[in-house]
mmCIF file of the N, C-alpha and C atoms, coordinates in Angstrom:
data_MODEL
# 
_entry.id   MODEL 
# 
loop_
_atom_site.group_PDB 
_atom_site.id 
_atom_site.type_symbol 
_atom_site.label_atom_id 
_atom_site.label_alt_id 
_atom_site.label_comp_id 
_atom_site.label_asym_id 
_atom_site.label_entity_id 
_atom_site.label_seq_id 
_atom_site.pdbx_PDB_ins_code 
_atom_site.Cartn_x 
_atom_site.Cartn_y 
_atom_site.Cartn_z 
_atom_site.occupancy 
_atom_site.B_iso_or_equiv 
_atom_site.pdbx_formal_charge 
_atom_site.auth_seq_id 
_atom_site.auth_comp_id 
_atom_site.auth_asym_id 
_atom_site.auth_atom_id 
_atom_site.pdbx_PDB_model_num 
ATOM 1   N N  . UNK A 1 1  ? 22.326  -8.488  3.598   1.00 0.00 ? 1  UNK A N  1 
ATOM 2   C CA . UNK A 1 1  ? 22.041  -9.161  4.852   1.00 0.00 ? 1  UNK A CA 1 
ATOM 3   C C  . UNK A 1 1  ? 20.759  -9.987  4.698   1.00 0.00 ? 1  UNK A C  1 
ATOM 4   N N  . UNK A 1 2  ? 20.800  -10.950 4.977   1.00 0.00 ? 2  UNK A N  1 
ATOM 5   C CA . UNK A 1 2  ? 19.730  -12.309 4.930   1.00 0.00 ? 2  UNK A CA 1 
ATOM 6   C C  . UNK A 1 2  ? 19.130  -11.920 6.431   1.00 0.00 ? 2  UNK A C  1 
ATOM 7   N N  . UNK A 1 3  ? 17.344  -11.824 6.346   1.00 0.00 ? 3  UNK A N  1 
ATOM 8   C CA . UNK A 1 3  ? 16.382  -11.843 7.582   1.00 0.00 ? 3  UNK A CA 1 
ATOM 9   C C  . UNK A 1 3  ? 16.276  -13.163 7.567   1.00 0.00 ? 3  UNK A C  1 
ATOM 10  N N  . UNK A 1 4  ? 16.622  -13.834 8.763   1.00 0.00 ? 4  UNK A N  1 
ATOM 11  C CA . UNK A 1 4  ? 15.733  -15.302 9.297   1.00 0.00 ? 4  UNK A CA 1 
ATOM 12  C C  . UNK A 1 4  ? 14.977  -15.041 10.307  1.00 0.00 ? 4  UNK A C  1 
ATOM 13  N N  . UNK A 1 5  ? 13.756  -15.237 10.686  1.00 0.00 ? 5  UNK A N  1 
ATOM 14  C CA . UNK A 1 5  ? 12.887  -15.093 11.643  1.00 0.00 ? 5  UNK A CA 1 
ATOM 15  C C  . UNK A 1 5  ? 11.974  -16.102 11.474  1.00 0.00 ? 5  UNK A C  1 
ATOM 16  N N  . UNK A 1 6  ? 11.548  -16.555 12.810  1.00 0.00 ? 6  UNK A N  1 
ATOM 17  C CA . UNK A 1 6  ? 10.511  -17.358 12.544  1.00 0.00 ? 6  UNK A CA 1 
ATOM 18  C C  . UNK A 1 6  ? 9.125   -16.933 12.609  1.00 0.00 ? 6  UNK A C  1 
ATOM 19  N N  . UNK A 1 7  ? 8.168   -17.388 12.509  1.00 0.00 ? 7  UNK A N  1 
ATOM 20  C CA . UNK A 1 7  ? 6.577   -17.468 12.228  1.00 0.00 ? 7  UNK A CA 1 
ATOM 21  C C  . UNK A 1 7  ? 6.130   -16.747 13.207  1.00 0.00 ? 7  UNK A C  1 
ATOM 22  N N  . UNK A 1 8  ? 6.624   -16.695 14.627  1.00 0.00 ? 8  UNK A N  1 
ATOM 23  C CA . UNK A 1 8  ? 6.102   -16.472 15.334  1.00 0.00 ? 8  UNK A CA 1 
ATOM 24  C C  . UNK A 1 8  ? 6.488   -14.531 15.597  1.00 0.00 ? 8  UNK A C  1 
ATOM 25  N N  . UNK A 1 9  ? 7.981   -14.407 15.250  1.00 0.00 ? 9  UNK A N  1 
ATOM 26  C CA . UNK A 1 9  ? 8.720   -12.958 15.501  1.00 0.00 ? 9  UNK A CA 1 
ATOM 27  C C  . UNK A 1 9  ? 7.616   -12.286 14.113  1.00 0.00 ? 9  UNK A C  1 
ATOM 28  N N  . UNK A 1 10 ? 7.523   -13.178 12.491  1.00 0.00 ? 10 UNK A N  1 
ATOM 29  C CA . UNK A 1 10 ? 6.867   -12.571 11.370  1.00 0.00 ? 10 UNK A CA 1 
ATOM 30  C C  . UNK A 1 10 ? 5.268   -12.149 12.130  1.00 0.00 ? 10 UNK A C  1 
ATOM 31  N N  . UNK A 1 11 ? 5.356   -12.673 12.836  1.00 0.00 ? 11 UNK A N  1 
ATOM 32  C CA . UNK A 1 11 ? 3.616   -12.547 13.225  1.00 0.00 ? 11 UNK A CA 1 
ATOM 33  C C  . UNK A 1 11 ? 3.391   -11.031 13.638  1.00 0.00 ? 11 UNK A C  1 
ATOM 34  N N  . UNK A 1 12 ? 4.303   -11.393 14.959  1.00 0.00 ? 12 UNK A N  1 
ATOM 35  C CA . UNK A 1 12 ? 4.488   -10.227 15.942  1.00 0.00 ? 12 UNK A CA 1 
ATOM 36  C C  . UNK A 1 12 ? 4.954   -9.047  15.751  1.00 0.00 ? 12 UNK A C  1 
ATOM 37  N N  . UNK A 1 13 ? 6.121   -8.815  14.166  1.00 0.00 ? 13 UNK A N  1 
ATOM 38  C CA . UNK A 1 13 ? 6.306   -7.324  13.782  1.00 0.00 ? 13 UNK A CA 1 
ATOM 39  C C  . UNK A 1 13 ? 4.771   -7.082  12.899  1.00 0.00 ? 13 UNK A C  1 
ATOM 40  N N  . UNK A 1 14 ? 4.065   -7.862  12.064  1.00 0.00 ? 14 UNK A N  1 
ATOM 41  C CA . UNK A 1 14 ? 2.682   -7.604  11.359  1.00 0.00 ? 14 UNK A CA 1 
ATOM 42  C C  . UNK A 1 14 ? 2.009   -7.023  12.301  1.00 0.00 ? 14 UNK A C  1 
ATOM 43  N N  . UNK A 1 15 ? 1.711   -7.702  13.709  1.00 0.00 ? 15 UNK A N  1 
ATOM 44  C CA . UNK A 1 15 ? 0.465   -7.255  14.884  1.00 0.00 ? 15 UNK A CA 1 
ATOM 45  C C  . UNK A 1 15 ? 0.921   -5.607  15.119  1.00 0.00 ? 15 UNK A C  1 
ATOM 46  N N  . UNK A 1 16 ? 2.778   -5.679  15.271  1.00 0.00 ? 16 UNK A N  1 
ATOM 47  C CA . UNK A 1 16 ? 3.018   -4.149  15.541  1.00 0.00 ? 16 UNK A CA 1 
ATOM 48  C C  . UNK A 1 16 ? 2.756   -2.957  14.407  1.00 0.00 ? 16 UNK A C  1 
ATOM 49  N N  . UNK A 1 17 ? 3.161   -3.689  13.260  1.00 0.00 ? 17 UNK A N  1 
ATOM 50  C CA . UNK A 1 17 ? 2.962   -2.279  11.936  1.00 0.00 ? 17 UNK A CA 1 
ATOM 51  C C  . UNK A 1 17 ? 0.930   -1.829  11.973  1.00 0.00 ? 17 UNK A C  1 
ATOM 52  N N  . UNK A 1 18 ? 0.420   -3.330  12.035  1.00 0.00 ? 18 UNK A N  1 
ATOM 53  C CA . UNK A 1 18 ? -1.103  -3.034  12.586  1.00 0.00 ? 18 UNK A CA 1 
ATOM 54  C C  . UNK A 1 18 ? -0.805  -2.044  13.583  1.00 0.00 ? 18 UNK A C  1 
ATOM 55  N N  . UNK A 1 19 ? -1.034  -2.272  14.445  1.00 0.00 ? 19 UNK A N  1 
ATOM 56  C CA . UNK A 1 19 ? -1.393  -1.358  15.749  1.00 0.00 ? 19 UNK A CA 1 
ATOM 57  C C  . UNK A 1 19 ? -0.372  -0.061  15.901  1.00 0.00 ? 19 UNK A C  1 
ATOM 58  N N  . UNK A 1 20 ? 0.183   -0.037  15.217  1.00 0.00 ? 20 UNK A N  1 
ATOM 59  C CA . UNK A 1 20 ? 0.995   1.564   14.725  1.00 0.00 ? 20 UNK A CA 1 
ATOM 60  C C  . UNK A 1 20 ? 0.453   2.273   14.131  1.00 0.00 ? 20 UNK A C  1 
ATOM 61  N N  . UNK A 1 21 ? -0.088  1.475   12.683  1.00 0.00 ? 21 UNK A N  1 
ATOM 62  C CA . UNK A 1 21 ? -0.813  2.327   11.683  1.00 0.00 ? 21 UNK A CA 1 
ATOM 63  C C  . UNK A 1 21 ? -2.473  2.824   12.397  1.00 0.00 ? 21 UNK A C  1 
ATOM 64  N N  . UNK A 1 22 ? -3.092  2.036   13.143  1.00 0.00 ? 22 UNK A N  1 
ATOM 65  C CA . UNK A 1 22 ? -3.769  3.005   13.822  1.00 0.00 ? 22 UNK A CA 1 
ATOM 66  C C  . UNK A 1 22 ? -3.559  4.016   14.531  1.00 0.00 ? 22 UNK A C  1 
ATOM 67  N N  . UNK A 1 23 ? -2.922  3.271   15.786  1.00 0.00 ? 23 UNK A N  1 
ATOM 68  C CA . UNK A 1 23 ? -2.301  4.112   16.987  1.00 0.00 ? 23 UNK A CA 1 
ATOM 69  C C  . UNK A 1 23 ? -2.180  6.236   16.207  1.00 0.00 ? 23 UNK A C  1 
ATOM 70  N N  . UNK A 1 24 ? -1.214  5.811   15.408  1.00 0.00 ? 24 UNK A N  1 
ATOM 71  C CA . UNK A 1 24 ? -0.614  7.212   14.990  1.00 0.00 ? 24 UNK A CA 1 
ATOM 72  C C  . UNK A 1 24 ? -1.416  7.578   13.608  1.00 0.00 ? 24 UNK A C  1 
ATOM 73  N N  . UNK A 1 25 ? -2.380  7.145   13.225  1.00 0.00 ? 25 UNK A N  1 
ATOM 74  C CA . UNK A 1 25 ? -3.560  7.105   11.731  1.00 0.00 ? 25 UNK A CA 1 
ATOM 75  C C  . UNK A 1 25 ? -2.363  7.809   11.015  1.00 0.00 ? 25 UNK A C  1 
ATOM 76  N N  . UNK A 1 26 ? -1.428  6.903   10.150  1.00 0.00 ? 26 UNK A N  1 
ATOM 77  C CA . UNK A 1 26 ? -0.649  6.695   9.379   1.00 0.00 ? 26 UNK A CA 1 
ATOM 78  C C  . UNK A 1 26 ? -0.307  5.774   8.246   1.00 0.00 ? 26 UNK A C  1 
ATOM 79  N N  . UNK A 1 27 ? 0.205   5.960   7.183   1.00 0.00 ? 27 UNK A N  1 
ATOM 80  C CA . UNK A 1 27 ? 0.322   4.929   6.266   1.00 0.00 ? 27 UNK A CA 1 
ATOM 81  C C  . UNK A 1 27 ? 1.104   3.576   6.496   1.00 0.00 ? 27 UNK A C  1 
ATOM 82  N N  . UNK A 1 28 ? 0.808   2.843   6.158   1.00 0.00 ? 28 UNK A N  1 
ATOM 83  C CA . UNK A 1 28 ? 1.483   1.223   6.192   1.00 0.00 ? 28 UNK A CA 1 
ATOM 84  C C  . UNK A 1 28 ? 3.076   1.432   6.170   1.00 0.00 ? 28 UNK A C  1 
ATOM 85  N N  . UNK A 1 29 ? 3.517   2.144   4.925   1.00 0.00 ? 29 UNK A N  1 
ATOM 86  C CA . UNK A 1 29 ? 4.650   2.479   4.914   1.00 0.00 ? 29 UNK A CA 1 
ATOM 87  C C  . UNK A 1 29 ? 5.345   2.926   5.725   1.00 0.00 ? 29 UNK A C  1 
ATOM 88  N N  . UNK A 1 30 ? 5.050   3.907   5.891   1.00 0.00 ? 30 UNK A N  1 
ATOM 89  C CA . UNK A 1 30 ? 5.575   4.574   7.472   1.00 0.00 ? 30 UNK A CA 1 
ATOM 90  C C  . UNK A 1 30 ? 5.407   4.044   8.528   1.00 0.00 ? 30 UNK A C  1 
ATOM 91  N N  . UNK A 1 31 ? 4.677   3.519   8.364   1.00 0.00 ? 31 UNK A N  1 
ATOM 92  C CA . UNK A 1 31 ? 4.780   2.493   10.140  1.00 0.00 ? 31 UNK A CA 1 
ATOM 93  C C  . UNK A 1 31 ? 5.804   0.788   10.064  1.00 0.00 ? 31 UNK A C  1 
ATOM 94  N N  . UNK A 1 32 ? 5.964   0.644   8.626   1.00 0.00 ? 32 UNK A N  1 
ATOM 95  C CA . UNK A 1 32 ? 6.976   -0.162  7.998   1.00 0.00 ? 32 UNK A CA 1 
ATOM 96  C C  . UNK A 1 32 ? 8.171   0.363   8.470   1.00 0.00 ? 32 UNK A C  1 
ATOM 97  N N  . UNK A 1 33 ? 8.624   1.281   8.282   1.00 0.00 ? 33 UNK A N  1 
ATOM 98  C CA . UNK A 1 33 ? 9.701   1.770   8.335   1.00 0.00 ? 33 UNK A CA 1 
ATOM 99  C C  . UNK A 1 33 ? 9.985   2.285   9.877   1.00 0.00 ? 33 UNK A C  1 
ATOM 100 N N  . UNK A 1 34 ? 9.021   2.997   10.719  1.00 0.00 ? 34 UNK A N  1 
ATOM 101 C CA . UNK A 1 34 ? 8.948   3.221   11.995  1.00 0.00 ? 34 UNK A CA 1 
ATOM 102 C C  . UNK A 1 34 ? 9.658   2.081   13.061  1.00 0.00 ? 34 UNK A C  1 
ATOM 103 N N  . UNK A 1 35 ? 9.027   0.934   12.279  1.00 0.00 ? 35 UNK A N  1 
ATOM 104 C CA . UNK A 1 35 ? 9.006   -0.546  12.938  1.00 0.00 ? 35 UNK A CA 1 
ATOM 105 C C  . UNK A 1 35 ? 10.383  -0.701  12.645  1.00 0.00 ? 35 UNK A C  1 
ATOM 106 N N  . UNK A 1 36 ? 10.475  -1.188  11.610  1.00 0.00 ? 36 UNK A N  1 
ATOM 107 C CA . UNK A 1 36 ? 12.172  -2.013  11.105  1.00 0.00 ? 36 UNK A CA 1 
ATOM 108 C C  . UNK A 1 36 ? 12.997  -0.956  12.230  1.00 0.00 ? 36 UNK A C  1 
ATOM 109 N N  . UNK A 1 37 ? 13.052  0.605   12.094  1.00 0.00 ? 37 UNK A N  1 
ATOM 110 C CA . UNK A 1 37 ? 13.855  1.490   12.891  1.00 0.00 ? 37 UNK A CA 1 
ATOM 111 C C  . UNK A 1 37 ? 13.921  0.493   14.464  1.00 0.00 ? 37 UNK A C  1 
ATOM 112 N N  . UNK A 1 38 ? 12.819  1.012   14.741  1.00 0.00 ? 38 UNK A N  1 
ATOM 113 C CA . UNK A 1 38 ? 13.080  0.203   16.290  1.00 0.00 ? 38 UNK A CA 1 
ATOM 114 C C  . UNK A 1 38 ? 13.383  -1.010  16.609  1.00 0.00 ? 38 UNK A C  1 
ATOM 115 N N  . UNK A 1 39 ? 13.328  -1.969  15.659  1.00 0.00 ? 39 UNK A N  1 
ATOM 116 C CA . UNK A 1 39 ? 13.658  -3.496  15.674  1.00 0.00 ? 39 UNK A CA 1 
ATOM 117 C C  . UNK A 1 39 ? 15.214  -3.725  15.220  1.00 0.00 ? 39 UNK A C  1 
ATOM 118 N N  . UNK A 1 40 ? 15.583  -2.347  14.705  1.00 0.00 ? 40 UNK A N  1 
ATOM 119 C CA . UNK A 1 40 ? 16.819  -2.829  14.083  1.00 0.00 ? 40 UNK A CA 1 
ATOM 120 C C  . UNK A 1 40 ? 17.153  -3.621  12.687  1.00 0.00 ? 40 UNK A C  1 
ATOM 121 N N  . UNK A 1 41 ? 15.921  -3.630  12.186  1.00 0.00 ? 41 UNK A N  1 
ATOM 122 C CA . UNK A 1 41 ? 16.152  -4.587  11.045  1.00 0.00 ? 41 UNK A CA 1 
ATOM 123 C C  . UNK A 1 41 ? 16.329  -3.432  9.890   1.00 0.00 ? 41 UNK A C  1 
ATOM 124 N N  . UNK A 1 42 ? 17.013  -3.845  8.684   1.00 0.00 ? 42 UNK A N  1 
ATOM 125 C CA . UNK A 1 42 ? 17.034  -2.982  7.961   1.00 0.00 ? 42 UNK A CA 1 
ATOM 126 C C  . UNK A 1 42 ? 15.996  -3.207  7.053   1.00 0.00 ? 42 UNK A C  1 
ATOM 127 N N  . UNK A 1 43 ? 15.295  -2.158  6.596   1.00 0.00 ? 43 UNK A N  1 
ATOM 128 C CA . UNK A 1 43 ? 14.077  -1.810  5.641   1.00 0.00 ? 43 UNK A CA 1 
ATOM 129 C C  . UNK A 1 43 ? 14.128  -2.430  4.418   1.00 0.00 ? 43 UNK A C  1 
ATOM 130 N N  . UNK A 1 44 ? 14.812  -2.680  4.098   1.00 0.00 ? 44 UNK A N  1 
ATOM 131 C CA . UNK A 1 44 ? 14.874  -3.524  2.747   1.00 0.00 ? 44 UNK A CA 1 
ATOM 132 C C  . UNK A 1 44 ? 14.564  -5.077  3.046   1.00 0.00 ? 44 UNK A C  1 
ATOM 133 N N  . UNK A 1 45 ? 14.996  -5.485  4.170   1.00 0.00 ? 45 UNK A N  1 
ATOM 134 C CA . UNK A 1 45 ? 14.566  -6.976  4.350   1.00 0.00 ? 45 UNK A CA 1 
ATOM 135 C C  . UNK A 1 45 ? 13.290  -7.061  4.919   1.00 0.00 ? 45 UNK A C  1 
ATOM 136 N N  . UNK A 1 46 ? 12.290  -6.276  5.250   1.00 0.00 ? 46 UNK A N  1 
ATOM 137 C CA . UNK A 1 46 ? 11.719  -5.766  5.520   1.00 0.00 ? 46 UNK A CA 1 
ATOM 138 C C  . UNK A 1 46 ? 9.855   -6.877  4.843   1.00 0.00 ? 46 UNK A C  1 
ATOM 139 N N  . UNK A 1 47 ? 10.305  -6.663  3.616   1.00 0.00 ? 47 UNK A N  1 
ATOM 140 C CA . UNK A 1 47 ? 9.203   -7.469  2.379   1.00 0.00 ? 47 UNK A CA 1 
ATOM 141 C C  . UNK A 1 47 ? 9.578   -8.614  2.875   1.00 0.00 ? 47 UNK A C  1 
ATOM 142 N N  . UNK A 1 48 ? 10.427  -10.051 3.098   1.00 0.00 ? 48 UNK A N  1 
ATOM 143 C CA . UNK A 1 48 ? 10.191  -10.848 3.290   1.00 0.00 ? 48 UNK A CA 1 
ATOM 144 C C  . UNK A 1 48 ? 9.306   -11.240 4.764   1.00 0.00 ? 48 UNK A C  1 
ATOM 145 N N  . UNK A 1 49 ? 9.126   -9.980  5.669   1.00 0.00 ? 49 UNK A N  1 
ATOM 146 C CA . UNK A 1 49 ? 8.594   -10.544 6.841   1.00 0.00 ? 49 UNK A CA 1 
ATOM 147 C C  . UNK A 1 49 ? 6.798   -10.153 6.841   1.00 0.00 ? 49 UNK A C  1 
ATOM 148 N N  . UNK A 1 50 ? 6.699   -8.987  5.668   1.00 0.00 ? 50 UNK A N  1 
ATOM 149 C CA . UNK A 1 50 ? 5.640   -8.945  5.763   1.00 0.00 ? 50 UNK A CA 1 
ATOM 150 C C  . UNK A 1 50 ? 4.723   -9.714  5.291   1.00 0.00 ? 50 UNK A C  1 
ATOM 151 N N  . UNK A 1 51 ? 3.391   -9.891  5.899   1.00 0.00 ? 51 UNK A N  1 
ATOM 152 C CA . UNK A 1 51 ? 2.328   -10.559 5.412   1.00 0.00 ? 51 UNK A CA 1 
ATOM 153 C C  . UNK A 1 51 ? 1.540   -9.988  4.020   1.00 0.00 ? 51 UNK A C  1 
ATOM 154 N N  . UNK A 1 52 ? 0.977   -10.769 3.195   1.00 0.00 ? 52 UNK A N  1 
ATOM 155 C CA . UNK A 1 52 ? 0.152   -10.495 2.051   1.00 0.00 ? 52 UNK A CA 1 
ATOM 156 C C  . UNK A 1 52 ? -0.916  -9.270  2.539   1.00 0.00 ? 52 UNK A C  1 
ATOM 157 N N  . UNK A 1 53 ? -1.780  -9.329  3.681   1.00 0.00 ? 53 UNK A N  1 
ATOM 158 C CA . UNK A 1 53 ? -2.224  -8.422  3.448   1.00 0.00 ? 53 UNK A CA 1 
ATOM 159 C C  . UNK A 1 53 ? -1.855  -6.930  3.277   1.00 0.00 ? 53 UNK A C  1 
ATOM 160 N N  . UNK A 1 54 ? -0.916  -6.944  4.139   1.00 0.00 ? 54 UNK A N  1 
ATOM 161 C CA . UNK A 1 54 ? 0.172   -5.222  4.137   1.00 0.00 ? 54 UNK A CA 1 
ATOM 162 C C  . UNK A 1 54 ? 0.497   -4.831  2.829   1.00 0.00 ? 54 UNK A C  1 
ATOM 163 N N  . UNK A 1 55 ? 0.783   -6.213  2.790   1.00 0.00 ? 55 UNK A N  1 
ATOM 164 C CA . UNK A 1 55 ? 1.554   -5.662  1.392   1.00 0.00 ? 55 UNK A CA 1 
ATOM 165 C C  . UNK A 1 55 ? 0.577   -5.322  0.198   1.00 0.00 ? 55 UNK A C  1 
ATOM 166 N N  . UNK A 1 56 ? -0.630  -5.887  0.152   1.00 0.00 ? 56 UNK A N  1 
ATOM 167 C CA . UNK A 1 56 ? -1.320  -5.595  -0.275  1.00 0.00 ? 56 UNK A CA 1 
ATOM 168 C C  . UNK A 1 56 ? -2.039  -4.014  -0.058  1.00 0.00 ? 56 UNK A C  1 
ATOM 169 N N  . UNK A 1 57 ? -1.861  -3.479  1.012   1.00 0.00 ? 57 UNK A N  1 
ATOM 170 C CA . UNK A 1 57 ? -2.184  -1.811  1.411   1.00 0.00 ? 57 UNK A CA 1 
ATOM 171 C C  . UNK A 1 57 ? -0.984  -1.135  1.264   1.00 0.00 ? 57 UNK A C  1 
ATOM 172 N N  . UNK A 1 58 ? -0.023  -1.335  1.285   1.00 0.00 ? 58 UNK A N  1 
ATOM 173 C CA . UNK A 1 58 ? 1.013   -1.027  0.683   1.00 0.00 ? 58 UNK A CA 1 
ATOM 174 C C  . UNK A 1 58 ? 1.043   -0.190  -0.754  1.00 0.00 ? 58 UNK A C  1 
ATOM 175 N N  . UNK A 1 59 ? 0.634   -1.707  -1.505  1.00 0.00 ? 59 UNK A N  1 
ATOM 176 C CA . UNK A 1 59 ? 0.699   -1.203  -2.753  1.00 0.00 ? 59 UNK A CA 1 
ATOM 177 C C  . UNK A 1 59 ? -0.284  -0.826  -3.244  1.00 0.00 ? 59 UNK A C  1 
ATOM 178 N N  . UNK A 1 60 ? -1.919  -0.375  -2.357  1.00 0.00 ? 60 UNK A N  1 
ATOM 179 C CA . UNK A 1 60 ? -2.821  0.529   -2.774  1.00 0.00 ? 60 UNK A CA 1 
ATOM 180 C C  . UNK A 1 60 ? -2.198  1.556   -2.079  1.00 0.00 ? 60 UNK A C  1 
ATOM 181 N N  . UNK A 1 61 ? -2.050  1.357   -1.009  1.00 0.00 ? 61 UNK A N  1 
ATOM 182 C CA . UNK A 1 61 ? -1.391  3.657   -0.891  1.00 0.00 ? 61 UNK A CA 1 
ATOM 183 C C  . UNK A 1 61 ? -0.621  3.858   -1.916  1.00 0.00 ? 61 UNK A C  1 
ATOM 184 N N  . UNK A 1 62 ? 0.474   3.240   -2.253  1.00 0.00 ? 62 UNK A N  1 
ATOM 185 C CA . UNK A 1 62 ? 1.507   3.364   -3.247  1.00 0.00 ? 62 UNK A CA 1 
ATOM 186 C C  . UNK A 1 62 ? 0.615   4.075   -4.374  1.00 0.00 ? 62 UNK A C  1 
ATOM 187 N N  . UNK A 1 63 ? -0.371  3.286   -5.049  1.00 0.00 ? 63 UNK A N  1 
ATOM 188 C CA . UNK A 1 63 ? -1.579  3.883   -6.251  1.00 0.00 ? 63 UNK A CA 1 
ATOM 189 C C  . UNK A 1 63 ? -1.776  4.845   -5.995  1.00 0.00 ? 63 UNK A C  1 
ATOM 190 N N  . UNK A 1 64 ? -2.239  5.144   -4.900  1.00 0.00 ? 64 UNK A N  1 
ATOM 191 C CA . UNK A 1 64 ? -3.127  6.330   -4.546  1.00 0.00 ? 64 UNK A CA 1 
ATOM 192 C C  . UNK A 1 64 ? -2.144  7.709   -4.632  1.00 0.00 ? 64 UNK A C  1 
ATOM 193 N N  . UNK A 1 65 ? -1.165  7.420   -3.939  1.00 0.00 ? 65 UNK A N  1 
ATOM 194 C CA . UNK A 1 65 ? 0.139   8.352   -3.940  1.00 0.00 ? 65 UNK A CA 1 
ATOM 195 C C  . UNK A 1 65 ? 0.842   8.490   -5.076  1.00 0.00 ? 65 UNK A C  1 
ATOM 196 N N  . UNK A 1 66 ? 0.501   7.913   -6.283  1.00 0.00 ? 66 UNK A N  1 
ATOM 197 C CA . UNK A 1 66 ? 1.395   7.729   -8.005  1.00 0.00 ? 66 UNK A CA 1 
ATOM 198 C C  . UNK A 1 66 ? 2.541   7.157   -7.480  1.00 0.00 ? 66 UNK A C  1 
ATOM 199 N N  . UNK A 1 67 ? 2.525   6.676   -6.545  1.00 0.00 ? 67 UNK A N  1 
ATOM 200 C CA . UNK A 1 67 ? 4.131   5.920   -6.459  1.00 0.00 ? 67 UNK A CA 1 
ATOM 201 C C  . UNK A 1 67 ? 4.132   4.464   -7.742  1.00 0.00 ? 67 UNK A C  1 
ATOM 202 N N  . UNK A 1 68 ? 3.001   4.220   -7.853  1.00 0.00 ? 68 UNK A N  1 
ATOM 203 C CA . UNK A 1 68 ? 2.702   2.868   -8.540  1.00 0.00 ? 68 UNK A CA 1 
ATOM 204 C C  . UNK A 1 68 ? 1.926   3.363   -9.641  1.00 0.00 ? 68 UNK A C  1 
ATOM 205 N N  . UNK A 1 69 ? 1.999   2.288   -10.506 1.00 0.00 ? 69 UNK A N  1 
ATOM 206 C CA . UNK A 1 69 ? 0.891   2.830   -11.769 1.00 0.00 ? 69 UNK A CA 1 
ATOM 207 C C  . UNK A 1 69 ? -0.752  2.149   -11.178 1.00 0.00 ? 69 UNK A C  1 
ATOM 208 N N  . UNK A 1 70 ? -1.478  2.674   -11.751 1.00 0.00 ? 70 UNK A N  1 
ATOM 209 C CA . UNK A 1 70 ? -3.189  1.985   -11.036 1.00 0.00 ? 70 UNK A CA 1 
ATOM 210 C C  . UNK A 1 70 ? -2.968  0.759   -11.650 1.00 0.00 ? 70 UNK A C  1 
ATOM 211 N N  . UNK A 1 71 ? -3.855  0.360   -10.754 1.00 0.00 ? 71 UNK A N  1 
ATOM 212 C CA . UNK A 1 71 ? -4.387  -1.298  -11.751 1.00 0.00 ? 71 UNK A CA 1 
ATOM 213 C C  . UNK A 1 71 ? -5.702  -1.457  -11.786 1.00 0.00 ? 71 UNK A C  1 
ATOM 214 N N  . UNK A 1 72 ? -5.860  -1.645  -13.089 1.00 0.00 ? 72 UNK A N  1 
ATOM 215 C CA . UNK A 1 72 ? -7.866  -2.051  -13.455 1.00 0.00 ? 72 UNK A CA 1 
ATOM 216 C C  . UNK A 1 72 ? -8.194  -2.530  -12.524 1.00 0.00 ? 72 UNK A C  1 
ATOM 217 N N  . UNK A 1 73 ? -9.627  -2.370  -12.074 1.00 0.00 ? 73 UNK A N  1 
ATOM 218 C CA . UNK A 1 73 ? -10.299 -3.056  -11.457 1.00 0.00 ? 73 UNK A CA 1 
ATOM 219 C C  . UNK A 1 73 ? -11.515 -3.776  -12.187 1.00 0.00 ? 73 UNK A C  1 
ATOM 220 N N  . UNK A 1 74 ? -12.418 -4.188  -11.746 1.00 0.00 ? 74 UNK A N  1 
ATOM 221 C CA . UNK A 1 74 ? -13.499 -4.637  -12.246 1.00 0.00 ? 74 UNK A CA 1 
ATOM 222 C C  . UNK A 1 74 ? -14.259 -3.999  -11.039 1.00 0.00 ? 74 UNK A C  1 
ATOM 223 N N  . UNK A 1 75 ? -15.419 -3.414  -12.086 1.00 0.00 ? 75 UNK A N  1 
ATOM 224 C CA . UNK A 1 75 ? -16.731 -2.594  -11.227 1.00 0.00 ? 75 UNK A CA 1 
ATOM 225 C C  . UNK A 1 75 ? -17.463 -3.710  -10.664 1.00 0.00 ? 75 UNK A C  1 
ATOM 226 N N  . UNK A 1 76 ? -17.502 -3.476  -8.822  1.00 0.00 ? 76 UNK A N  1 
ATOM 227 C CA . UNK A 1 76 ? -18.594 -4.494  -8.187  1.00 0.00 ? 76 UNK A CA 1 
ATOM 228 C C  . UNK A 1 76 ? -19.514 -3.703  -7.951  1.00 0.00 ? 76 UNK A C  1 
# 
């Protein structure tokens, strides 16, 4: 199944997975998935609506959890 949404719906599920992942102090993921549930969208189409930054916390919980392998950093 192909997601089309526009800019404005991509905005507005980001503002909700935000204000979930506080609301309930929960991981990105889970509030990924919380969301798509109630929107109806299925979870796999899921990555094209999210924004860079999520996805970017995403894939540090992912690290943190060994779901992912680490990635070097450079010491600041």
């Amino acid at each position: 199944m192909v997601l089309l949404l526009d800019n404005e719906k991509q905005k507005e599920l980001c503002i909700k997975i935000e204000k979930y992942v506080q609301k309930w102090n929960t991981r990105y993921l889970d509030a990924v998935v919380a969301i798509a549930e109630a929107e109806d969208i299925p979870v796999e189409s899921m990555s094209k609506v999210l924004s860079k930054p999520i996805i970017e916390k995403i894939q540090q919980e992912g690290q943190e959890l060994n779901f992912l392998p680490k990635s070097s950093k450079l010491p600041i």
